[in-house]
N, C-alpha and C positions, 0 to 999 in steps of 0.2 A: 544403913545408917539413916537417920531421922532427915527431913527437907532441912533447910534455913526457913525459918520465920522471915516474914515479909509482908508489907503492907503498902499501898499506894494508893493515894487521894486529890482530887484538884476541887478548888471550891472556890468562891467570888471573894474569899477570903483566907490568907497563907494563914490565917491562927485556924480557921475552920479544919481548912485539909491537913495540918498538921493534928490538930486533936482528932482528928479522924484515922490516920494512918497508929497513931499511940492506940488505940484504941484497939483498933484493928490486930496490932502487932502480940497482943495480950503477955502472959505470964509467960516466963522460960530464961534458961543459962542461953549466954550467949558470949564470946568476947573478942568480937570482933564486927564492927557495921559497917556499910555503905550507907550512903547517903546522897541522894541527887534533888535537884531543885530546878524547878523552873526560871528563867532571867528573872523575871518580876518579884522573886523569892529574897534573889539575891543581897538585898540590902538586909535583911532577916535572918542573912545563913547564921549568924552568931547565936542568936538567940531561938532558931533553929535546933543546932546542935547542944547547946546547953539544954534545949528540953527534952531530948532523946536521952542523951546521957543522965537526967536526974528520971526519967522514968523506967528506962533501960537496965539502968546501972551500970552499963556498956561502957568503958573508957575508951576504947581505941576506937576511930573510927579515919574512914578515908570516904571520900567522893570531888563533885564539884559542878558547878553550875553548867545548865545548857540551854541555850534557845527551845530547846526540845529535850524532853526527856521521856522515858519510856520505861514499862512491866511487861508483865507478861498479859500478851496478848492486846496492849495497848500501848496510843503516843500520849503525852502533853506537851500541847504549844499554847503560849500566848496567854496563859492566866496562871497562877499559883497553882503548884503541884510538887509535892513531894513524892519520892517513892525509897523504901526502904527495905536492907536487907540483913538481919541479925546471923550471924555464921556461929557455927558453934564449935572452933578450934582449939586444940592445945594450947596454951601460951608461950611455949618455947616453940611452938611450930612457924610464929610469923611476926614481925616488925615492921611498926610503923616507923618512915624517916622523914628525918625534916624536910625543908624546902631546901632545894642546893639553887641556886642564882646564879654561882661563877664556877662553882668547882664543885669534887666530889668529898671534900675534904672532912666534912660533917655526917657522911655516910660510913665514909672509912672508918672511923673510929666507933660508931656507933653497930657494924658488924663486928669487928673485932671483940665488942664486947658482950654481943651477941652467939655471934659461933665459932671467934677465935682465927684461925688458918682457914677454914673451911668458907663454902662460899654456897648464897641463899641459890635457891631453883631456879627461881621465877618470881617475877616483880608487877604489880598493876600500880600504873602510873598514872599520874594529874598531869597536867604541865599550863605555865599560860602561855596563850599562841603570841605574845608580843615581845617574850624576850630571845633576842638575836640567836641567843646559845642553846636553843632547846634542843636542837640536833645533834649538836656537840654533846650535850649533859646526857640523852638517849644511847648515843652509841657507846660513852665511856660507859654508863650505869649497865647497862645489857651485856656489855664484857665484864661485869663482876657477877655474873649469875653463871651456876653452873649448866646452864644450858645455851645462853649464849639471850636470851630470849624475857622480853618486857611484852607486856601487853596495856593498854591503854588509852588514851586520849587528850588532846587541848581542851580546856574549858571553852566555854562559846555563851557571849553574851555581848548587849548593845555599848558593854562599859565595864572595866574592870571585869572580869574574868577571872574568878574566887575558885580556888580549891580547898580541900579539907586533908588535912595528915593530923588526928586527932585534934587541930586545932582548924582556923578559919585562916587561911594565906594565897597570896598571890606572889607572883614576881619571878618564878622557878619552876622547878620538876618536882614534886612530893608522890606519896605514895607506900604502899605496905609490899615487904619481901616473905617468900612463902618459902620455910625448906620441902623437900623430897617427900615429906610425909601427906603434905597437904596435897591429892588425889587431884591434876587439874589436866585439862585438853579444852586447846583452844584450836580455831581455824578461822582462817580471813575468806570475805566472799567479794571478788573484786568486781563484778558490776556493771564489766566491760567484756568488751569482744574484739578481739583486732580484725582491721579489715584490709591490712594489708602485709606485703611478704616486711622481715627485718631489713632493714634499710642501713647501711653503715655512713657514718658523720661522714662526710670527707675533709669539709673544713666550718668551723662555727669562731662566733664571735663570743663569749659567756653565753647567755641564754640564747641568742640567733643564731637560727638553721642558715649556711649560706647554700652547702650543695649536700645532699645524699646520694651515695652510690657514683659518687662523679658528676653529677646533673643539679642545672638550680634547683635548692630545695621547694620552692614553687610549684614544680614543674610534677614534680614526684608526690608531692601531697594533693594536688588535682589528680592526677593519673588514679594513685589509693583512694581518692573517696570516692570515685565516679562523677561520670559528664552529669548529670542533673547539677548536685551539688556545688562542682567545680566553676558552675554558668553563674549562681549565686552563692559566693561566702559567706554573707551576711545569715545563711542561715545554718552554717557549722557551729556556732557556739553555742555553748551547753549538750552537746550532741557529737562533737568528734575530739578527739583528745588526742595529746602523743602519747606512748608508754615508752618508758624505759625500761628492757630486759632486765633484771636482777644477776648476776652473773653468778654462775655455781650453782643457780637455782634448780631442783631435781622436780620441780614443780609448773615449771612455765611462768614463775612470778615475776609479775612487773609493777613499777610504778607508774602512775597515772598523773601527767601534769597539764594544766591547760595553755590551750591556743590562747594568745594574747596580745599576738600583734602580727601583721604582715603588710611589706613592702611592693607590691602591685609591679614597682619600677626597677626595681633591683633584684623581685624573684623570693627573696628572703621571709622566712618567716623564725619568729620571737615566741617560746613553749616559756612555762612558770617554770625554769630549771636551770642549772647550771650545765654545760653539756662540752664536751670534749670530742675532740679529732678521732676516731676510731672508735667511737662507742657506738653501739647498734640502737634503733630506735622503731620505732611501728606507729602506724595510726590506730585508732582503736575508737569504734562507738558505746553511747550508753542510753538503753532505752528501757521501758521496763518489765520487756518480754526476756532481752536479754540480762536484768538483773535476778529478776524473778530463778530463772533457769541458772544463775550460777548460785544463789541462794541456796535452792535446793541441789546444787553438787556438793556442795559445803556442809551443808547439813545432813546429807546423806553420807560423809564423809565422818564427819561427827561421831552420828549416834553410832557404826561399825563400830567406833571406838569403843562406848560404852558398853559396860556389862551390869546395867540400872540404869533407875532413872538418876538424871543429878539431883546432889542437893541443893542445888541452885546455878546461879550464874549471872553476867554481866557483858551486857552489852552496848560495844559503843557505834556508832554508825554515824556517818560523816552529815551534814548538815544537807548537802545535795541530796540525799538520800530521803527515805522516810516517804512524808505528802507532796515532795516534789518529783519523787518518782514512781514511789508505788501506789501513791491516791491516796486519797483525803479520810479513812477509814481504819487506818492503826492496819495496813494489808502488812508491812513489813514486818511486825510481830505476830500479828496472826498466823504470819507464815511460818516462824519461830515454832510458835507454837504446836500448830496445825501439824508439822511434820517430827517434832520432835516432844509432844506432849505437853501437859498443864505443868510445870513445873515451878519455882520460883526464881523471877528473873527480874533484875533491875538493869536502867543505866542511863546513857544523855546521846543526844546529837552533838559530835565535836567539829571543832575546827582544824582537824587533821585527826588523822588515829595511829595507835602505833603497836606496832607489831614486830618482833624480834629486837631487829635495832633499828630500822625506820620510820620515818614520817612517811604517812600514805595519804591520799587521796580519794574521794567516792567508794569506801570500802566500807563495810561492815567487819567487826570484829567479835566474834562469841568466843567465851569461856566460859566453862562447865566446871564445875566442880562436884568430883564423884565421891 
C-alpha cells in the first residue's frame, strides 16, 4: 500500500512554513490528517487548520501543540513549524471524538453510532496536561477499546495547551478511534535503567517514601545509587528517578516518576506519585547511552513486527527527551530513522505520553502504521 503524504517546515514566519508544508504536501485522496505545531504557532492553530482543510479538502483531522515537535529524521524547537501527515483510510475505518472534560458520555454515543455493540481497536489521543481528570478520562477511554490500549500524548506549551479533534480545543482528552482494519504497532522506549534490586513500601505517607524493605527510605536510596552520589544529592536530579513496577507486566514495564523532595532529618524521601504500603518500587537512571540503547531495543522490536515499510507513523516523546537528552541535532529521530528507514513520520514533544491506559514519563512512544 502507498506511504501517507506528509510534509514538514519551520520558517521565521508560521504563514511561510505553512505555505511551505501545502506545498510540499501536493495533490492526492486522503481522509484523515495529523497536524502538529510549534508553541509559537499556537495562537494561529485555527487558521492553521482552516488552511489545510480548504487546500486538502481533508475534513478530519487530529494533533496538538508542542514545545517541540518533530518528522522524520528531524526536531523543531522554538520558532514556527508545522509538520503534517495526510493518511489515506476508509471512512468507516476511524472516528474522530469530541473533547470529553468530565465524563465519557459524548464518546458513548458517538461510537454507538458508529459501530453499534462493537467496540473501536485502538485510539490516539490529545489531552491538556492541566485538567485534574486526564487520568481518569485515559483509563475509562482505553477500556472501551477492544484492545485495552490508547496511544498518545499532553499537549505542551508556555500557555494554553491547544489540541485538534477536527476542530481547535482545549480543556480534555480528544482524539481519533481506529477499528481492526486499520494495520497499526506501536511500542514504548522507556529511557531508563534501574540500578537497583525491587524494593517493597513498607510504610509511605501519599507521595513520601517513609521506609523500604523495613529501613528508612533514605537509607536504601543511598545504598541503590552509590557512595559518590549518596555524598552529594544535589546532583541526582534529572539523572535518578523512582520507577513503579506495572503489575502483570509480561514486559518489565514500569513508570518512571521523579525525586522531589527529601527529608535529611527524618530519612524520608517525596517521588511525583501517589504510592501505597506494599507496592514495590526501584531506582532507576537516565542518561543518554542508556536511552540510546533502549531506543534501539524498541525499535528493533518494532521493525520484527513489520512485514514493509510503514505507511507512516507518529511520534510522541516526552519533553525531557529529544536535545535534553540525545543533543542538539534531531539524534532522536535520526535514530528513528537510521534504524527503521526514510519513512513518513510526524509528531510533538509532550507533557506526559500515553500508552495503553497510562500517563508515562521520559518515554518515547512510536506507532506505525502498516
Amino acid at each position: 500500500m502507498a506511504p501517507f503524504r506528509y510534509a514538514h517546515a519551520a520558517a521565521d514566519d508560521w504563514r511561510d512554513a505553512l505555505s511551505s508544508v501545502i506545498d510540499r504536501l501536493g495533490l492526492g485522496h486522503g481522509t484523515l490528517g495529523f497536524v502538529y505545531v510549534t508553541d509559537v504557532v499556537n495562537p494561529h492553530l485555527d487558521d492553521v487548520l482552516d488552511s489545510l482543510r480548504e487546500a486538502t479538502g481533508i475534513e478530519h483531522w487530529v494533533g496538538a501543540v508542542g514545545i517541540g515537535i518533530c518528522a522524520t529524521g528531524v526536531e523543531y524547537y522554538e520558532r514556527p513549524a508545522v509538520a503534517v501527515m495526510l493518511a489515506d483510510l476508509p471512512d468507516h475505518a476511524f472516528r474522530v471524538f469530541p473533547t470529553m472534560i468530565k465524563d465519557l458520555d459524548g464518546f458513548d454515543q458517538a461510537q454507538r453510532d458508529w459501530l453499534g455493540s462493537a467496540q473501536p481497536y485502538l485510539g490516539l489521543v490529545h489531552a491538556d496536561p492541566v485538567n485534574p481528570l486526564t487520568e481518569s478520562l485515559v483509563k475509562q477511554l482505553a477500556a472501551r477499546t477492544s484492545t485495552g490500549f490508547l496511544v498518545g500524548g499532553l499537549a505542551s506549551a508556555d500557555d494554553n495547551a491547544r489540541v485538534v479533534a477536527d476542530g481547535v480545543t482545549e480543556g480534555g482528552i480528544a482524539g481519533v478511534m481506529f477499528t481492526e482494519s486499520v494495520g497499526v504497532q506501536t511500542s514504548l522506549s522507556q529511557g531508563c535503567s534501574p540500578i537497583g534490586p525491587h524494593r517493597s513500601i513498607t510504610e509511605s505517607r501519599r507521595n513520601v517514601l517513609v521506609s523500604l524493605d523495613g529501613r528508612p527510605a533514605l537509607d536504601v536510596f543511598k545504598e541503590d545509587i552509590g557512595e559518590v552520589l549518596a555524598r552529594d544529592l544535589s546532583r541526582v536530579g534529572g539523572y535518578i528517578f523512582a520507577g513503579l513496577p506495572i503489575v502483570g507486566s509480561d514486559t518489565g514495564d514500569y513508570l518512571v516518576r521523579n525525586l522531589i523532595g527529601v527529608d535529611m532529618d527524618q530519612k524520608l524521601l517525596a517521588i511525583g506519585d501517589l504510592v501505597e504500603q506494599g507496592q514495590e518500587l526501584m531506582f532507576c537512571r537516565r542518561d543518554a547511552n542508556t536511552a540510546r540503547e533502549d531506543m534501539s531495543r524498541m525499535l528493533a522490536h518494532l521493525k520484527a513486527r513489520l512485514t514493509g515499510p510503514p505507511r507512516g507513523g507518529v511520534y510522541v516523546s516526552c519533553l525531557g527527551r529529544g536535545i535534553h537528552l540525545f543533543g542538539d541535532d534531531s539524534e532522536e529521530l535520526k535514530q528513528i530513522r537510521d534504524e527503521l528507514g526514510d519513512f513518513p513520520l510526524v509528531g510533538f514533544y509532550a507533557n506526559g505520553e500515553i500508552s495503553q491506559d497510562r500517563l508515562y514519563g521520559y518515554t518515547g512512544i512510536l506507532t506505525l502504521f502498516t
